[in-house]
Backbone as a printed PyTorch tensor [residue, N CA C, xyz], in Angstrom:
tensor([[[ -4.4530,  39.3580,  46.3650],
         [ -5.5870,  40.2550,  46.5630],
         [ -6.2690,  40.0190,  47.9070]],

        [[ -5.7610,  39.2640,  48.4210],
         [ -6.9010,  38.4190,  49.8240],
         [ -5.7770,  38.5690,  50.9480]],

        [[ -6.2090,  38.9060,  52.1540],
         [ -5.1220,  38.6580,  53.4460],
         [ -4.9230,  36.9680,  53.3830]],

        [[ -3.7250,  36.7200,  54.1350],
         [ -3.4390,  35.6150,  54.1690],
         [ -3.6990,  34.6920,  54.5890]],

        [[ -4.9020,  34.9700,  55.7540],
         [ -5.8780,  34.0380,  56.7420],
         [ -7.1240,  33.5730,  55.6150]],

        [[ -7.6080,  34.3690,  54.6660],
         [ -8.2090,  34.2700,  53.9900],
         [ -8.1420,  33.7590,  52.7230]],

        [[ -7.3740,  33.7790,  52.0870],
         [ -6.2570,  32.9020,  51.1250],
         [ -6.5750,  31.6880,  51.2500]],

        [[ -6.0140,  31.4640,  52.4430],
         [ -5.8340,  29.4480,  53.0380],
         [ -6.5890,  29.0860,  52.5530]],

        [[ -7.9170,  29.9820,  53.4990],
         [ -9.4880,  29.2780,  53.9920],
         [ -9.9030,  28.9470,  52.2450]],

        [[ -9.9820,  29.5420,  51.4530],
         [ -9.9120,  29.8160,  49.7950],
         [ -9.5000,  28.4170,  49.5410]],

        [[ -7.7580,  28.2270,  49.4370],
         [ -7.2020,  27.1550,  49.3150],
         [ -7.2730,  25.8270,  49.3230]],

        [[ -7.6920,  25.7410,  50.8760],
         [ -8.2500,  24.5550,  51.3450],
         [ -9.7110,  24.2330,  50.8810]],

        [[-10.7600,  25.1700,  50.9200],
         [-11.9070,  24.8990,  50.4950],
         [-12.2610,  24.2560,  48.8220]],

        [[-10.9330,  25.0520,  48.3450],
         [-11.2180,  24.4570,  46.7000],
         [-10.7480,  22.8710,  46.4930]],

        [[-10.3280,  22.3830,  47.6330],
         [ -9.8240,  20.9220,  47.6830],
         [-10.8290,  19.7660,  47.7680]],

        [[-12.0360,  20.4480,  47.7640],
         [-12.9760,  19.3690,  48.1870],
         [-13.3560,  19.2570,  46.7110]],

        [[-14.1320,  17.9790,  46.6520],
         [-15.0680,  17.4640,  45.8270],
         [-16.0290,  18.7180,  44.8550]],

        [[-15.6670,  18.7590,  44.0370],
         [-16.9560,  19.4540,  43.2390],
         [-16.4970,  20.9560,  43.7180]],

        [[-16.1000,  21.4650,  44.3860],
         [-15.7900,  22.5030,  44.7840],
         [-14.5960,  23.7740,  43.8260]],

        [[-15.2270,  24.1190,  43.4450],
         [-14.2730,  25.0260,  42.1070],
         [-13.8680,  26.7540,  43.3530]],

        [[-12.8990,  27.2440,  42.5060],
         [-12.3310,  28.6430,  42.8920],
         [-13.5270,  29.5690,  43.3250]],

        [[-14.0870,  29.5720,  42.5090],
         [-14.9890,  30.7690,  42.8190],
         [-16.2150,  30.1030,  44.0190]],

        [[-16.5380,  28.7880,  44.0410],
         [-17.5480,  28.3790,  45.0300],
         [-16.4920,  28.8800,  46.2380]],

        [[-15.4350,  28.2620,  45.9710],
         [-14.9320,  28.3290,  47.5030],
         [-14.4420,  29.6110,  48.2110]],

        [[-14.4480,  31.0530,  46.9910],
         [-14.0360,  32.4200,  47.6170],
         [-15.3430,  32.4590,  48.1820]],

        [[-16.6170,  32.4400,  48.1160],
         [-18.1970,  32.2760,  47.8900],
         [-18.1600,  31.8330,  49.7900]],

        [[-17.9270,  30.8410,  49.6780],
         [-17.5560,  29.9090,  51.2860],
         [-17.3750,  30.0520,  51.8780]],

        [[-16.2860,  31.0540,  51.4630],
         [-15.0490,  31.5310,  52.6380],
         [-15.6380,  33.2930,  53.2040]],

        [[-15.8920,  34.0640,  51.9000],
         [-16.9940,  35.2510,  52.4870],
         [-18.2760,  34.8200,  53.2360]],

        [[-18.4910,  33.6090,  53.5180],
         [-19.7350,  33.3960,  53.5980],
         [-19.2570,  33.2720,  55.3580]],

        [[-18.2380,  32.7360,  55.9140],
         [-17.3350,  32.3030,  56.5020],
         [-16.8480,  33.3100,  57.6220]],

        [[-16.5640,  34.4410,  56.8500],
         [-15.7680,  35.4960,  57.1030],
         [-17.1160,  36.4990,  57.7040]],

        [[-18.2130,  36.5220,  57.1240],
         [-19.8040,  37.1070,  57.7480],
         [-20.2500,  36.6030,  59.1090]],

        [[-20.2020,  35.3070,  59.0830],
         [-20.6570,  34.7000,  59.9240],
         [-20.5340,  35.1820,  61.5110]],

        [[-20.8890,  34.9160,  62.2800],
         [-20.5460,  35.5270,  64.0560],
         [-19.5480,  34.2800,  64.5680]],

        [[-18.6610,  34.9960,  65.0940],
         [-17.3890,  33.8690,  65.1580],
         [-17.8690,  33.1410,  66.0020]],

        [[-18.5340,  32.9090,  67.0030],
         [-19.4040,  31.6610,  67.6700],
         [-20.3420,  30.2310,  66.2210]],

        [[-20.4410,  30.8050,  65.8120],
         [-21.1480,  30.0550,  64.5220],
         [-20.0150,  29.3850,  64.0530]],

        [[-19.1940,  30.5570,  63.2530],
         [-17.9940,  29.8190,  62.6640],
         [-16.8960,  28.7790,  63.2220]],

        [[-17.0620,  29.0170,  64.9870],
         [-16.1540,  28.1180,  65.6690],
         [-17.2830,  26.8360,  65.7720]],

        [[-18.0980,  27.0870,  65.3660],
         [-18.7400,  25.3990,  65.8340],
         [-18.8110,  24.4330,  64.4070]],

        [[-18.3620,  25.2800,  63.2230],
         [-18.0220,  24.6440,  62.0190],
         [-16.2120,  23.9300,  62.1010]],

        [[-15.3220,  24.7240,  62.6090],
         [-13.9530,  24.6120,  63.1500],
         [-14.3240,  23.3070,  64.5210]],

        [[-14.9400,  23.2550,  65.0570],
         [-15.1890,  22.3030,  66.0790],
         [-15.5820,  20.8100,  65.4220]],

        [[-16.8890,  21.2010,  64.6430],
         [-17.1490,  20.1010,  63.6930],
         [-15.9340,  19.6360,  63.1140]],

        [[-14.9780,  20.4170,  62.1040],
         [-13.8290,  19.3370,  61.7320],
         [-12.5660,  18.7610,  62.5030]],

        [[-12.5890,  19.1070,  63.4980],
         [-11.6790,  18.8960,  64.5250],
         [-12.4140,  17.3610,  64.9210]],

        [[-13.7960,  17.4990,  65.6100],
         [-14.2750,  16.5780,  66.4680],
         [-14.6520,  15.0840,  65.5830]],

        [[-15.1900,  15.3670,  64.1980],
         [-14.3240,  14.4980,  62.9450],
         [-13.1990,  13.5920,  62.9430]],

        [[-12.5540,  14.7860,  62.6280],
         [-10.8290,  13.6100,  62.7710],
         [-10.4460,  13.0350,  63.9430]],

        [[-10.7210,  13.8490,  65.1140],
         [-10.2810,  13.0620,  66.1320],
         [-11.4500,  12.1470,  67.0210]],

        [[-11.8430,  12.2000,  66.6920],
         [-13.7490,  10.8530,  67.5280],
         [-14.0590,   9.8200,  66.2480]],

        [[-13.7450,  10.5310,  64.8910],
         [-14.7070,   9.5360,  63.9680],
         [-13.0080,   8.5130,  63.0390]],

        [[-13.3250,   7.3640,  64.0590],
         [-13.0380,   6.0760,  63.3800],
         [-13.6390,   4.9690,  62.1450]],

        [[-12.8560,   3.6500,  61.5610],
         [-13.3630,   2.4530,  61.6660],
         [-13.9430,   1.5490,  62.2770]],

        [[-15.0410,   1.0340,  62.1990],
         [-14.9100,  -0.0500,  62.9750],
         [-14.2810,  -1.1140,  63.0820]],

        [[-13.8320,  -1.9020,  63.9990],
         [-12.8990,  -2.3100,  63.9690],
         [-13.6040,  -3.8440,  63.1050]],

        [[-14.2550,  -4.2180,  63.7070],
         [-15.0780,  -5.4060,  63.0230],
         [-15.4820,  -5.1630,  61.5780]],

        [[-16.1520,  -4.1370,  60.8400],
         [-17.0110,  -3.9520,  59.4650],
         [-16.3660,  -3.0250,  58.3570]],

        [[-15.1410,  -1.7410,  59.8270],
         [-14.8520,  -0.9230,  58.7560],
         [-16.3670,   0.3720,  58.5270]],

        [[-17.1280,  -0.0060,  58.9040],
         [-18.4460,   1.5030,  58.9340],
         [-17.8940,   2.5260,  59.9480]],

        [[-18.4840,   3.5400,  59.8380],
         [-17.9780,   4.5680,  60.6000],
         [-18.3390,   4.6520,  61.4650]],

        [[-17.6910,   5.0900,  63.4390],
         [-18.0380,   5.0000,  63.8760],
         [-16.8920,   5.8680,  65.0760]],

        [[-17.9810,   5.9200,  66.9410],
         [-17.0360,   6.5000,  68.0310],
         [-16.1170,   5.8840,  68.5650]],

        [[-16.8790,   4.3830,  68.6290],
         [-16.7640,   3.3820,  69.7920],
         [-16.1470,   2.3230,  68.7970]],

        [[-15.5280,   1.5270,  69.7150],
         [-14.6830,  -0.0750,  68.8470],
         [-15.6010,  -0.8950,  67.7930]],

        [[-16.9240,  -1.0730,  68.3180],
         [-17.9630,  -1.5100,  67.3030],
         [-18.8790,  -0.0450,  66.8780]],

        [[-19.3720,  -0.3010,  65.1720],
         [-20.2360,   0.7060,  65.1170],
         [-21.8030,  -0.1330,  65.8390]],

        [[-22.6820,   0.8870,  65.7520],
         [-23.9220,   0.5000,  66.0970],
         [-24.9470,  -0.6660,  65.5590]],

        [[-24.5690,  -1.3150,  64.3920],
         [-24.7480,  -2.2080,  63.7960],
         [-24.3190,  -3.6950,  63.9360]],

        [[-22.7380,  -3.8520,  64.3820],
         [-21.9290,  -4.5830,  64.7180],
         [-22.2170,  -4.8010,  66.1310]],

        [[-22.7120,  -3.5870,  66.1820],
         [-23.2800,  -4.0560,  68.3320],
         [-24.4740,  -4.4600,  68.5890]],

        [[-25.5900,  -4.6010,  67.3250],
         [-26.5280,  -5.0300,  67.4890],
         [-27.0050,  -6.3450,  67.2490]],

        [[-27.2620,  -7.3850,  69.2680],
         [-27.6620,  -8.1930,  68.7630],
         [-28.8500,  -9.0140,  68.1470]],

        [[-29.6570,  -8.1330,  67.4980],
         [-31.0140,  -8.3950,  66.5090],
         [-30.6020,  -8.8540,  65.4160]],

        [[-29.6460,  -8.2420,  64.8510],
         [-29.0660,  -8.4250,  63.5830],
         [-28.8380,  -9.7500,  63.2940]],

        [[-29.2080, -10.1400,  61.8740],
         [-29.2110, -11.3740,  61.2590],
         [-27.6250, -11.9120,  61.0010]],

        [[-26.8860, -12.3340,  61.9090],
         [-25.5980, -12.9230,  61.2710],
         [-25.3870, -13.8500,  60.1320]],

        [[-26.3760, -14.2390,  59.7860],
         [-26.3460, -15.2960,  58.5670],
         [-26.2670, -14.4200,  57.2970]],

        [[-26.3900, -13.0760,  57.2500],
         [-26.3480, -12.1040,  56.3040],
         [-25.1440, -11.5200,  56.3670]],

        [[-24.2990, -11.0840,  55.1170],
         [-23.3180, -10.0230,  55.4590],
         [-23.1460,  -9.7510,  53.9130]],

        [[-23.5610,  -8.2080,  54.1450],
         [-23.5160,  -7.6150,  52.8690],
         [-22.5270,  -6.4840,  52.7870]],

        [[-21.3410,  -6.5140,  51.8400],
         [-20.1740,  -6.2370,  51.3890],
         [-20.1990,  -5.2540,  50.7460]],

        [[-20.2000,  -3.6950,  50.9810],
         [-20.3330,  -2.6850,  50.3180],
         [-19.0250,  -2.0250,  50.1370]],

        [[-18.5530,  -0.7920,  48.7430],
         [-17.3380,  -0.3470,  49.0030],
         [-17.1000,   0.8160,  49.9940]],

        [[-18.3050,   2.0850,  50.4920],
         [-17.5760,   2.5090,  51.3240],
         [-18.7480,   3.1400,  52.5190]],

        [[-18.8870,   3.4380,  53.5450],
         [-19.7090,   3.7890,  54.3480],
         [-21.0590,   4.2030,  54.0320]],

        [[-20.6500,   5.1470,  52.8180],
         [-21.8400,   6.0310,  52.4440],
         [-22.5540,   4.9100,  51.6510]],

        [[-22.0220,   3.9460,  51.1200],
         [-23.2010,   2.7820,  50.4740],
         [-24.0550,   2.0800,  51.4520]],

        [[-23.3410,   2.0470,  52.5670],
         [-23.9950,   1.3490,  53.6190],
         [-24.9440,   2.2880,  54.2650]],

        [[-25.4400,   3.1220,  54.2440],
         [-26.4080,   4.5330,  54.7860],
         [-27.2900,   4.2870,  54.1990]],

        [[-26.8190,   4.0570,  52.5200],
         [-28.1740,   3.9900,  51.3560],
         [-28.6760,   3.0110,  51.4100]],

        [[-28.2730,   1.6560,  51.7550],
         [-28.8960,   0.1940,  52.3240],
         [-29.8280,   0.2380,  53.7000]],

        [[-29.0590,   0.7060,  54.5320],
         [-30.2440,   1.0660,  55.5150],
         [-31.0970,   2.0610,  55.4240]],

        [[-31.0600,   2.9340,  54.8260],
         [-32.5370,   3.7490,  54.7540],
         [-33.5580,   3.0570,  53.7860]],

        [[-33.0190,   1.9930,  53.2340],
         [-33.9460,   0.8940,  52.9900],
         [-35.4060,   0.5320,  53.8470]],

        [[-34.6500,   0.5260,  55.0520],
         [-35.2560,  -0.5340,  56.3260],
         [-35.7510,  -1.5550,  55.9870]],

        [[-34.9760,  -2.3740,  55.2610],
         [-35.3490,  -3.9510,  54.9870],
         [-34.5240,  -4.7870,  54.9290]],

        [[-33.2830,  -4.2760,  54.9510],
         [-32.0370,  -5.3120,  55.2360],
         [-31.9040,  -5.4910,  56.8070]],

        [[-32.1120,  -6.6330,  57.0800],
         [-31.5900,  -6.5330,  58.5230],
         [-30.2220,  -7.2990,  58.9250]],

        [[-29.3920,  -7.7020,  57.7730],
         [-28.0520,  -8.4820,  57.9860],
         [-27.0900,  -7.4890,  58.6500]],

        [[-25.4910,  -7.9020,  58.4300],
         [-24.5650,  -7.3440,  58.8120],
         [-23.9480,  -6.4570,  57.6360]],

        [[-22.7120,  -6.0670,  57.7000],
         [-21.7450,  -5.3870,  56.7550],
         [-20.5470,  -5.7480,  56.4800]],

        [[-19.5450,  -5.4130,  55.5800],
         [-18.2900,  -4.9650,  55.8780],
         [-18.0870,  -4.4040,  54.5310]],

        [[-17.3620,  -3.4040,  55.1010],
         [-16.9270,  -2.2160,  54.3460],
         [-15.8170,  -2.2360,  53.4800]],

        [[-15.4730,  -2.3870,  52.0540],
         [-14.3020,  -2.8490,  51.6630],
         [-13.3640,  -1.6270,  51.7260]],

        [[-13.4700,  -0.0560,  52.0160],
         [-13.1450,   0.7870,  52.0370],
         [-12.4620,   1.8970,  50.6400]],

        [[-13.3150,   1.0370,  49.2000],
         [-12.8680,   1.3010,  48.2370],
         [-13.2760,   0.6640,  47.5240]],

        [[-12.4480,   0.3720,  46.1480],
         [-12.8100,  -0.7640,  45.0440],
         [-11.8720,  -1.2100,  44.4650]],

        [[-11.9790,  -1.9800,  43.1740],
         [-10.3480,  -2.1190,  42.4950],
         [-10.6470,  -1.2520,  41.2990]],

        [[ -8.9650,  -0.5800,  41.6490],
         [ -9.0360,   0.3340,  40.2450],
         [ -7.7860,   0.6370,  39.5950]],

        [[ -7.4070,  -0.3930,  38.6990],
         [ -5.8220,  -0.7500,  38.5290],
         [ -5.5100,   0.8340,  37.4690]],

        [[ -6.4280,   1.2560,  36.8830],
         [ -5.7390,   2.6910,  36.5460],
         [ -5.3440,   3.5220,  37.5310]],

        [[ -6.1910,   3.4100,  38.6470],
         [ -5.4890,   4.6030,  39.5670],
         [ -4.9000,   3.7730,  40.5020]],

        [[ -4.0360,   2.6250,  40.4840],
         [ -3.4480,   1.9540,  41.5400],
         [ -3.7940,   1.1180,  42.7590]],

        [[ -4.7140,   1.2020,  42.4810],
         [ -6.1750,   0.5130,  43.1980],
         [ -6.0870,  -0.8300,  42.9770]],

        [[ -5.1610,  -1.6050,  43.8150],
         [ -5.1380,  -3.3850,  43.9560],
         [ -5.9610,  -4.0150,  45.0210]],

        [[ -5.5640,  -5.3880,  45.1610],
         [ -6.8000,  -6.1650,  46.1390],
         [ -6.0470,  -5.8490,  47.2960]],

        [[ -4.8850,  -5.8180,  47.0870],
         [ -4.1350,  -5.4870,  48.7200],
         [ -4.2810,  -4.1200,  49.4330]],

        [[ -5.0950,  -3.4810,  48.4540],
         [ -5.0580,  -1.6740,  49.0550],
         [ -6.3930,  -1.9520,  49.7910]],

        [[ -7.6820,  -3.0070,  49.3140],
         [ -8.7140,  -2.9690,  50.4450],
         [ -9.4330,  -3.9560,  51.4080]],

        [[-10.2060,  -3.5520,  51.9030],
         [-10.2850,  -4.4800,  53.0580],
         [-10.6260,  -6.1370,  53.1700]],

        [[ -9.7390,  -6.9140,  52.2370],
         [-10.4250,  -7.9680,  51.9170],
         [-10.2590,  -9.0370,  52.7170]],

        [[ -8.5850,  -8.8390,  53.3890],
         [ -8.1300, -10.0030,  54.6430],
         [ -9.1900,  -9.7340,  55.5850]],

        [[ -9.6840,  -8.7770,  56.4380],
         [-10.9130,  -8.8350,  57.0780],
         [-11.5290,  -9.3860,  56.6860]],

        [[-12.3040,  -9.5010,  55.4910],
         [-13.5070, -10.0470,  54.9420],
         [-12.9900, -11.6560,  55.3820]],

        [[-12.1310, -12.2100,  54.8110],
         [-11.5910, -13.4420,  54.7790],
         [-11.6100, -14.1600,  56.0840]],

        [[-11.2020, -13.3810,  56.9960],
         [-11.1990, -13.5380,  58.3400],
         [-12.4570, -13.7870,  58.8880]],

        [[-13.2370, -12.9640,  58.6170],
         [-14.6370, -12.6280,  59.5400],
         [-15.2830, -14.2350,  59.1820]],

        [[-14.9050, -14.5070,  57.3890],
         [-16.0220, -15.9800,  56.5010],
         [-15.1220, -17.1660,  57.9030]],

        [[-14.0440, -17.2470,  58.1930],
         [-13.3510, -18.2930,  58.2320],
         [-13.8120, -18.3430,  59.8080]],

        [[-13.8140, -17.3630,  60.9450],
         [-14.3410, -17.1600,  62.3440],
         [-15.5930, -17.8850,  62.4980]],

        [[-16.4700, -17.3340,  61.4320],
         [-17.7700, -17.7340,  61.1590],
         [-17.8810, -19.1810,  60.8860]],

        [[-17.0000, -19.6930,  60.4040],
         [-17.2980, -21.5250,  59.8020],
         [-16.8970, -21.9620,  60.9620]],

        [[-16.2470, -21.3960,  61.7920],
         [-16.0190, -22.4590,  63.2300],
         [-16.8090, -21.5110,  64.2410]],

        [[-17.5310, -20.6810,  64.0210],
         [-18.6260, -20.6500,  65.5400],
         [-19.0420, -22.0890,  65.9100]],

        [[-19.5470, -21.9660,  67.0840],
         [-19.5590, -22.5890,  68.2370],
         [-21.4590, -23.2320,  67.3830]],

        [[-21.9140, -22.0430,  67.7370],
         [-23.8160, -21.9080,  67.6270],
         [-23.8190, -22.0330,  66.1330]],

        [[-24.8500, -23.0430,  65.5030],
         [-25.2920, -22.5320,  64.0230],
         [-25.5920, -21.2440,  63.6750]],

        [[-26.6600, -20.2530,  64.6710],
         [-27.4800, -19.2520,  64.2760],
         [-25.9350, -18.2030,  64.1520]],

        [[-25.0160, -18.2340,  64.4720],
         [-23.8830, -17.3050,  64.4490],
         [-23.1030, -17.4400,  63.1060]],

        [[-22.9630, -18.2350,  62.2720],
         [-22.4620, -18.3930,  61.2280],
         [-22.8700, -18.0040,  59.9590]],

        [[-22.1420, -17.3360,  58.9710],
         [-22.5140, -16.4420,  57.3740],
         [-23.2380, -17.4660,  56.8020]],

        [[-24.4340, -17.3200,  55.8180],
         [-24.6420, -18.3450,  54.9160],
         [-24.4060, -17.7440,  53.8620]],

        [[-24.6380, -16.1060,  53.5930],
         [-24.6270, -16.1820,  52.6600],
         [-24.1220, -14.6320,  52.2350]],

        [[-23.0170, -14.0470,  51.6750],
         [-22.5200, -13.0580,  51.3150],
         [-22.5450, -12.1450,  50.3720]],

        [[-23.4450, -11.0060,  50.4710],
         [-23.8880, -10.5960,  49.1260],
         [-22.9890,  -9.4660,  48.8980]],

        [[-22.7770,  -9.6780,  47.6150],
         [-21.9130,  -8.2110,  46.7400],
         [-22.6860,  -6.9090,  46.7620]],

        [[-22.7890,  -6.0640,  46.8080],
         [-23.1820,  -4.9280,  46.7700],
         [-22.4360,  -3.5650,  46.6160]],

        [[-21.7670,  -4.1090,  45.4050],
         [-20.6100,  -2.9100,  44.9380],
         [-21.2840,  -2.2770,  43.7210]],

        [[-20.8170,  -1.4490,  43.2740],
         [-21.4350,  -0.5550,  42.2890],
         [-21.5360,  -1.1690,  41.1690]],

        [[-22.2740,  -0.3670,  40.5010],
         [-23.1770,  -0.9110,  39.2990],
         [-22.2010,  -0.6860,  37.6010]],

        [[-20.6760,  -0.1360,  37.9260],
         [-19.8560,   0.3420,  37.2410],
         [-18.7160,  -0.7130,  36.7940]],

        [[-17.7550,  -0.1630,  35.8160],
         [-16.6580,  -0.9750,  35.5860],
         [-15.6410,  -1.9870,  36.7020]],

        [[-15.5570,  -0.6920,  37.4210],
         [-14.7990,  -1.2190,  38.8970],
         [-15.4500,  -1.6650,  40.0250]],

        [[-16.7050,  -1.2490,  39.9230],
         [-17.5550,  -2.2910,  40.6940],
         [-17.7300,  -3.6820,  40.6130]],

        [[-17.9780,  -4.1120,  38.8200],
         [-17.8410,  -4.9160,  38.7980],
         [-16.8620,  -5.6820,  38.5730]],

        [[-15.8400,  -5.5670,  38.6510],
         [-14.2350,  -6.0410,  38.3810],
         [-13.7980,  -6.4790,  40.1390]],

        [[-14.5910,  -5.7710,  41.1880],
         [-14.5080,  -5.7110,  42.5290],
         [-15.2860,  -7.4360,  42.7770]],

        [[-16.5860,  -7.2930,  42.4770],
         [-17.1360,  -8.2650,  43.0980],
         [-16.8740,  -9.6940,  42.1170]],

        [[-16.3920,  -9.5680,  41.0490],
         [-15.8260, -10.8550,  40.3020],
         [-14.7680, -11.5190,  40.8430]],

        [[-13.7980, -10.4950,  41.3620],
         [-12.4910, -10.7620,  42.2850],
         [-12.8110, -11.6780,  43.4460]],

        [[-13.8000, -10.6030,  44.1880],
         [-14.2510, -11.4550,  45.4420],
         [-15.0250, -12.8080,  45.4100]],

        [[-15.8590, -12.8890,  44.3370],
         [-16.4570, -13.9730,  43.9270],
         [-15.3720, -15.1700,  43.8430]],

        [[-14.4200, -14.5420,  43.0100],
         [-13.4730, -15.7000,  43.1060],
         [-12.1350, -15.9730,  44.2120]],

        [[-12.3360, -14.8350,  45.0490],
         [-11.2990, -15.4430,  46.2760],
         [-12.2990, -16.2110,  47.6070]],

        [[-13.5090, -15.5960,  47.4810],
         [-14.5100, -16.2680,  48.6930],
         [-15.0290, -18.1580,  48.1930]],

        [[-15.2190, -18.1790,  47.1040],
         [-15.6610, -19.6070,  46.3590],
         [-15.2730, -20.3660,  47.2090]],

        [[-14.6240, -20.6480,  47.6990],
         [-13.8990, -21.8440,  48.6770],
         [-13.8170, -21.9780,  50.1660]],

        [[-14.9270, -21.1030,  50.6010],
         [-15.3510, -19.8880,  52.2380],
         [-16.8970, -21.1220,  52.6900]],

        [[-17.3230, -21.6410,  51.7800],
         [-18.5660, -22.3520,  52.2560],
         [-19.9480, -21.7940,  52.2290]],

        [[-19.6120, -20.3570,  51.5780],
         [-20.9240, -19.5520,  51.7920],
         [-21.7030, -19.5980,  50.7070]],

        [[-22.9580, -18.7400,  50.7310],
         [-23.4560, -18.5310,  49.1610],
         [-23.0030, -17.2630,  49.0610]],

        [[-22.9310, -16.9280,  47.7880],
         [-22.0410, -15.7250,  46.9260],
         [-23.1720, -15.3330,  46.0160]],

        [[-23.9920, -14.4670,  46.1890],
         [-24.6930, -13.1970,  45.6450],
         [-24.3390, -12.0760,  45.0660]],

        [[-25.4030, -11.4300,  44.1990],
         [-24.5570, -10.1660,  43.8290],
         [-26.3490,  -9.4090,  43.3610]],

        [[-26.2780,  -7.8520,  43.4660],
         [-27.4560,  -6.9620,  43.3720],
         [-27.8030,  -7.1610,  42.2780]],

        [[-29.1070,  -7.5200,  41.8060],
         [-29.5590,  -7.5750,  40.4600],
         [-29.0010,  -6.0970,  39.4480]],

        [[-29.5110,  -5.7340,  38.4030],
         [-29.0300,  -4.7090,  37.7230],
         [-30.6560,  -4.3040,  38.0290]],

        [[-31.4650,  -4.1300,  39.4090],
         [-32.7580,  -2.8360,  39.1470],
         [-31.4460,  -1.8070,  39.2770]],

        [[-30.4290,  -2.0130,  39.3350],
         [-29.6800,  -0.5060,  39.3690],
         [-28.9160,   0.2020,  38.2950]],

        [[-29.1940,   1.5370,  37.4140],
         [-28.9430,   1.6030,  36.2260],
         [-27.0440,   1.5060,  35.9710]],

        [[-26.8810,   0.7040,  34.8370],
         [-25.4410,   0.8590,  34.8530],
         [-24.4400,   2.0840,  34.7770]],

        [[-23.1510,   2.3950,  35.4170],
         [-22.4630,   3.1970,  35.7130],
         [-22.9070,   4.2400,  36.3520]],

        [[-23.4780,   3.3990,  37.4370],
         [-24.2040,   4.3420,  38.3190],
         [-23.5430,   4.0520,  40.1320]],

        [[-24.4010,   4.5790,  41.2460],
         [-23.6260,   4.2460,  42.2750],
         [-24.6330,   3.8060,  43.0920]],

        [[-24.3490,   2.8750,  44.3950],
         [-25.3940,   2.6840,  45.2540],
         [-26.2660,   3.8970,  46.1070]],

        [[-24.9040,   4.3140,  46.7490],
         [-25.4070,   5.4910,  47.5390],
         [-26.2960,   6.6020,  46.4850]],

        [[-26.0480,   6.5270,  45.0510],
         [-27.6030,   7.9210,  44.1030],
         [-28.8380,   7.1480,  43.7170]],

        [[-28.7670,   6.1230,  44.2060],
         [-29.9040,   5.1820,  44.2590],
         [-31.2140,   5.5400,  44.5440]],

        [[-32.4210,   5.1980,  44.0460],
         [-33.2450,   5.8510,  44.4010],
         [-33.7200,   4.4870,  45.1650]],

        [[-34.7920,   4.4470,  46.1270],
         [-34.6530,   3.3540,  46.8050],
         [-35.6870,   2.5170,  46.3820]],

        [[-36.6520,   2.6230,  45.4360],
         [-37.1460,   1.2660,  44.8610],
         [-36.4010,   0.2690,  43.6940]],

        [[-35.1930,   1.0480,  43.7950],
         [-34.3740,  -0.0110,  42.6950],
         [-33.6560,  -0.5030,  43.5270]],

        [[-33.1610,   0.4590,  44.7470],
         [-32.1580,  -0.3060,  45.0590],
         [-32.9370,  -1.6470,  45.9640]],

        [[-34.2490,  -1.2160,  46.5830],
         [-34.8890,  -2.6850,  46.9170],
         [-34.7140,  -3.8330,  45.9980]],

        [[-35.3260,  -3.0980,  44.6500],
         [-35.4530,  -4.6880,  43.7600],
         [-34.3950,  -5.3250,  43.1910]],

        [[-32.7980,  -4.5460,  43.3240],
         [-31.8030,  -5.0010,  43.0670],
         [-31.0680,  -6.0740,  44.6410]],

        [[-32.0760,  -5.5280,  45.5580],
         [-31.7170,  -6.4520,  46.7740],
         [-32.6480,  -7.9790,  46.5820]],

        [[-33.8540,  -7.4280,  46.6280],
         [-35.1340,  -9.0710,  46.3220],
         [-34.2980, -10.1120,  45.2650]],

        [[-33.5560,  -9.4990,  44.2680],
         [-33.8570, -10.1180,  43.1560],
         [-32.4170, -10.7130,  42.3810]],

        [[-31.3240, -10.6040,  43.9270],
         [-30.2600, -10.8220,  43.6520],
         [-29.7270, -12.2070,  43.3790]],

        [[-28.7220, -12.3970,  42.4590],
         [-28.7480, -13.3040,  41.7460],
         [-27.3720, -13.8290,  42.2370]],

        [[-27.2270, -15.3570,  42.6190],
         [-25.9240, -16.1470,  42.5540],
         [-24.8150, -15.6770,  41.8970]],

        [[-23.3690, -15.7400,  42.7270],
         [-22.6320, -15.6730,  41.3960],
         [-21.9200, -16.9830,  41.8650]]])
């Protein structure tokens, strides 16, 4: 029923998240209205995406440049490094504005139903970064203390028990977010006085 340029746009749009058939014919007329100057700067946006927006190479957060903006900042508390599963958790921590540590991004979680092992995420980094850190040079440069900050869910917590038990032997302290965060829930839908008091009030593991 649709020309074939229009079809795709259909196609592809129903691929996203949450995005059903009829939102995405909806999208695509919406798309198809638009003044093709408008619409090319949406086509520009996903282009300039895939090809500018990296890892960092250090944390794994998103970013232009080899370090993100965080990793390049030297204010930042290195004795902190808080371990989230994917970018967008790390957004919801800083609009905090009260963490002032570091990151790293595990780029996922474990999720042995959907194939989801320790080797699919970023954990040799992690390992790396604890072990760099025990032989800095300067005290003030070295981790003391590594907090979990994975979701408040099954595989969240199956994530940071793992890590709990491959870091134990790293020299650090091993933390994890209190439960102010409701269970089977996520960091990033957080509202941000829980997710504060799940930061204050975090507990050893």
């Amino acid at each position: 029923m649709y020309p074939e340029p229009m079809l795709r746009l259909i196609e592809e749009l129903a691929k996203f998240p949450g995005i059903g058939r009829k939102t995405a014919e909806r999208l695509a007329f919406y798309v198809l209205k638009t003044p093709a100057a408008e619409a090319m700067k949406l086509a520009y946006a996903i282009r300039d995406l895939k090809k500018k927006t990296r890892n960092c190479s250090l944390c794994n957060n998103l970013t232009e440049a080899e370090l993100c903006r965080i990793c390049a900042d030297s204010k930042r508390d290195t004795s902190l490094l808080c371990v989230v599963e994917q970018p967008r958790d790390l957004i919801a921590i800083e609009k905090l504005e009260r963490y002032r540590g570091r990151y790293h991004v595990l780029l996922g979680n474990l999720a042995l139903l959907e194939g989801i092992e320790a080797k699919d995420l970023a954990i040799a980094g992690l390992i790396a970064r604890l072990r760099r850190s025990a032989s800095a040079e300067h005290e003030q440069d070295r981790i003391r203390e590594v907090i979990l900050a994975t979701n408040p869910n099954l595989d969240g917590d199956a994530t940071a028990l793992y890590l709990a038990e491959e870091l134990k032997d790293q020299g650090v302290k091993i933390t994890h977010l209190a439960r102010g965060l409701p269970s089977g829930g996520s960091i990033e839908a957080a509202n941000r006085a829980n997710l504060f008091e799940a930061f204050a009030r975090r507990t050893a593991l």
